[in-house]
N, CA, C and O of each residue as an XYZ file, in Angstrom:
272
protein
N     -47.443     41.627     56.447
C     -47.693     40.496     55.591
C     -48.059     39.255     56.401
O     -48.419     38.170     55.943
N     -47.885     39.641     57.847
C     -47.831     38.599     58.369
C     -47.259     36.974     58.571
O     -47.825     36.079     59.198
N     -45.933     36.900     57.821
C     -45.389     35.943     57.643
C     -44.413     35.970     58.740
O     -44.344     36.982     59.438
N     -43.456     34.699     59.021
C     -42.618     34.685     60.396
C     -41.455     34.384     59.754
O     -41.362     33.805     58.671
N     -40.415     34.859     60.563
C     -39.065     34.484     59.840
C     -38.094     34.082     60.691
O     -37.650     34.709     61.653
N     -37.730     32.833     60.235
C     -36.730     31.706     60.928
C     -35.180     31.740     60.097
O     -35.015     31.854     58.882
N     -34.268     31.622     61.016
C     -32.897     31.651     60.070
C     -32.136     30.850     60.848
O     -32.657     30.583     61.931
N     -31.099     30.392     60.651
C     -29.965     29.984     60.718
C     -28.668     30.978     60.797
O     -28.268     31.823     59.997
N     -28.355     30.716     61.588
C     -27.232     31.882     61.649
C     -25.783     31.680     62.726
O     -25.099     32.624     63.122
N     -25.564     30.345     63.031
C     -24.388     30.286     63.954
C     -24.487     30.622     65.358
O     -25.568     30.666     65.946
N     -23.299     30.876     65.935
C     -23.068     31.614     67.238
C     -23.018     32.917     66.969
O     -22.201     33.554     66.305
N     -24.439     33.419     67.835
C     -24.764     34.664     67.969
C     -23.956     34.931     69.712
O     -23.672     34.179     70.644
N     -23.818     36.484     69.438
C     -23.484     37.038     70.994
C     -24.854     38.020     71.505
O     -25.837     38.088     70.766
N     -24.821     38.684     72.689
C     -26.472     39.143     73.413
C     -26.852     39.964     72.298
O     -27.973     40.047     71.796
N     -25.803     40.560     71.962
C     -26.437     42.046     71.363
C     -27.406     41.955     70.038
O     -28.437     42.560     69.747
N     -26.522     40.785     69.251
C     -26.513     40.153     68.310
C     -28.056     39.842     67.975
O     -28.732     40.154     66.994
N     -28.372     39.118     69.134
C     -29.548     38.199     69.362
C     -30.678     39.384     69.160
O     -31.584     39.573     68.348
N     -30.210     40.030     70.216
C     -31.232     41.862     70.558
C     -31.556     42.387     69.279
O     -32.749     42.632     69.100
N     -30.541     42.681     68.085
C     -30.787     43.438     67.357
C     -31.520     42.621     66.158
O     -32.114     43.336     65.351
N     -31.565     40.993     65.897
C     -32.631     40.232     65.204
C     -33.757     40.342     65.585
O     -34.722     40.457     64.829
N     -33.825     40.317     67.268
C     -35.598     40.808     67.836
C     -35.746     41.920     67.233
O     -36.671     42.044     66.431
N     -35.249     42.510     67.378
C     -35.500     44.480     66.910
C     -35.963     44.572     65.069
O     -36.961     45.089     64.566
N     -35.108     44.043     64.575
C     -35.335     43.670     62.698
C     -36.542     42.521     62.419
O     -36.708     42.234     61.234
N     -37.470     41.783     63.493
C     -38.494     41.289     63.280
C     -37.905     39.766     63.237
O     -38.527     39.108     62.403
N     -37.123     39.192     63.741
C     -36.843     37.849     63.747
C     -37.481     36.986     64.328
O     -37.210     36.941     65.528
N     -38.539     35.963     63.848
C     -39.506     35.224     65.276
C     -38.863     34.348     65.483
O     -39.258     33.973     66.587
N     -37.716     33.396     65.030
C     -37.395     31.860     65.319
C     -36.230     31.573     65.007
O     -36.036     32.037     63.884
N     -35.389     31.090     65.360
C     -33.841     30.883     65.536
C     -33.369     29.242     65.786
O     -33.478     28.816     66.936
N     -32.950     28.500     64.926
C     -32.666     27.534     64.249
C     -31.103     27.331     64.894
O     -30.220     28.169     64.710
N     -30.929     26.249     65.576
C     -29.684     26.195     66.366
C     -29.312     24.672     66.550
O     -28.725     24.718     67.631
N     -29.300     23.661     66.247
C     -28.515     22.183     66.512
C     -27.344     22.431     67.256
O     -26.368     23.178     67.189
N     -27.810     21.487     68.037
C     -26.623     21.053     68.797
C     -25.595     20.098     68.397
O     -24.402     19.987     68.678
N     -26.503     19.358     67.569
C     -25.633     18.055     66.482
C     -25.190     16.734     67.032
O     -25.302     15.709     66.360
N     -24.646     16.738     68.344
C     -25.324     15.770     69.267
C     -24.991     15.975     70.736
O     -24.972     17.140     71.134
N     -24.689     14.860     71.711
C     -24.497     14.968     73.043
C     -23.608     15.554     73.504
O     -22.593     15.379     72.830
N     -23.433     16.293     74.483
C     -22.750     16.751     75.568
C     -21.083     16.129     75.911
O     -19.947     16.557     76.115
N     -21.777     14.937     75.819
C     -20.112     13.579     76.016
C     -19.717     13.310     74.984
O     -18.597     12.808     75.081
N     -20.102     13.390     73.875
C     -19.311     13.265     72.454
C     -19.260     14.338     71.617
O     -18.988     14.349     70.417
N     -19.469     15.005     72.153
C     -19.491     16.571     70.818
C     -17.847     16.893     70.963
O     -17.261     17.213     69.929
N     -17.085     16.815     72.225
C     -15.860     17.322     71.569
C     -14.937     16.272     70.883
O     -13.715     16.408     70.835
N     -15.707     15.066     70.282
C     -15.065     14.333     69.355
C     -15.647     14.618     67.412
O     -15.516     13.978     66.368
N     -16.206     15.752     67.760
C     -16.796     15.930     66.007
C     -16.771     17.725     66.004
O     -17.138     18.219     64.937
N     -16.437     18.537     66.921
C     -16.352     19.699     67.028
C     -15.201     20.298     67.590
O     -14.988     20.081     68.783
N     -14.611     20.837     67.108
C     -13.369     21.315     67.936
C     -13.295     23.151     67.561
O     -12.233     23.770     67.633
N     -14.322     23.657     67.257
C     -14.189     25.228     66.806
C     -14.759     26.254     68.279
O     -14.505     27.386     68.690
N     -15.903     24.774     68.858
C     -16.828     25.713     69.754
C     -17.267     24.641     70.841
O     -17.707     23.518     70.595
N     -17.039     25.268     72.228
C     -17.833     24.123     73.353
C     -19.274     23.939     73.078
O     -20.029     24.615     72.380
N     -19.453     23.053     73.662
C     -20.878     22.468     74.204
C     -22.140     23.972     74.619
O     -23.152     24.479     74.134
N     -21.020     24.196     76.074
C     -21.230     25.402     76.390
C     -21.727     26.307     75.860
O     -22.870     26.651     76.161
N     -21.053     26.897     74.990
C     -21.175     28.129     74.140
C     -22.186     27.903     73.074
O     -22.713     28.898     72.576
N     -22.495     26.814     72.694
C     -23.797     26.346     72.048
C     -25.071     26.838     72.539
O     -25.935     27.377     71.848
N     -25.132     26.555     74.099
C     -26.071     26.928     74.871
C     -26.250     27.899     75.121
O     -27.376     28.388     75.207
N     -24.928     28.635     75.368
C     -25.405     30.187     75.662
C     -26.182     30.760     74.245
O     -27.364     31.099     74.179
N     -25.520     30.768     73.508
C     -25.986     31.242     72.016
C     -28.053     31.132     72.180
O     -28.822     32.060     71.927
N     -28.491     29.563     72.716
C     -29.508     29.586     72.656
C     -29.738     30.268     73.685
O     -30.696     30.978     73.380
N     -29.418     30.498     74.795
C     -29.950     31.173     75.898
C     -30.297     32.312     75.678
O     -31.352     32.752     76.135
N     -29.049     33.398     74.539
C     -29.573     34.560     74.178
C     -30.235     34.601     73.370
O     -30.132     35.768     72.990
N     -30.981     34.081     72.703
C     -32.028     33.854     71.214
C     -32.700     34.131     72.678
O     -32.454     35.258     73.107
N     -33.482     33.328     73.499
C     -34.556     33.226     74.474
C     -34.648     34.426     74.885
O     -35.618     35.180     74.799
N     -33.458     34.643     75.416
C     -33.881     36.065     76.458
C     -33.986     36.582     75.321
O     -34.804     37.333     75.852
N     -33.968     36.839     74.529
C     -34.404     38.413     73.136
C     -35.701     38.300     72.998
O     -36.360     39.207     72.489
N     -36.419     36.802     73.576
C     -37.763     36.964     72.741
C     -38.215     36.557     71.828
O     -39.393     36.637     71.478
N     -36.818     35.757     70.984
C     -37.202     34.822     69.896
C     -37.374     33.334     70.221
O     -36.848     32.732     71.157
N     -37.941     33.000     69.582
C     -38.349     31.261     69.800
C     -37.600     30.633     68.989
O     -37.278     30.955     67.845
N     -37.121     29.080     70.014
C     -35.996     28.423     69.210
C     -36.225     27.521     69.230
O     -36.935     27.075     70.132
N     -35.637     26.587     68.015
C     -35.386     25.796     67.168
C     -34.464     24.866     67.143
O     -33.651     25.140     66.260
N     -34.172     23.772     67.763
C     -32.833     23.052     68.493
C     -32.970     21.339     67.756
O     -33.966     20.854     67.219
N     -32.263     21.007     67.864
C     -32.085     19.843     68.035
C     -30.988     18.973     68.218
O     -31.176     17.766     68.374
């Protein structure tokens, strides 16, 4: 059909990421919500960190991301 499909979906883990490439996922939708030095004053479920990795594995799968 040729259409692309973008989602939202949280903290993903590698495999996670792998098996959306595999089901046709092109784009992966991820906020950070804001800086580095103030995020653990509005987030307390998940680091900074682990934000990033999440995007890191969207990348390595091959999907293109979506941040802000």
């Amino acid at each position: 059909m040729g259409m692309e499909v973008c989602c939202t979906l949280g903290m993903l883990e590698k495999q996670q990421a792998v098996e959306l490439k595999q089901a046709g996922l092109t784009a992966y939708n991820h906020n950070l919500d804001t800086s580095r030095e103030y995020y653990p004053n509005i987030i307390t479920t998940r680091t900074y960190d682990e934000r990033l990795k999440t995007l890191e594995f969207v990348r390595d799968a091959g999907i293109n991301v979506c941040s802000g």
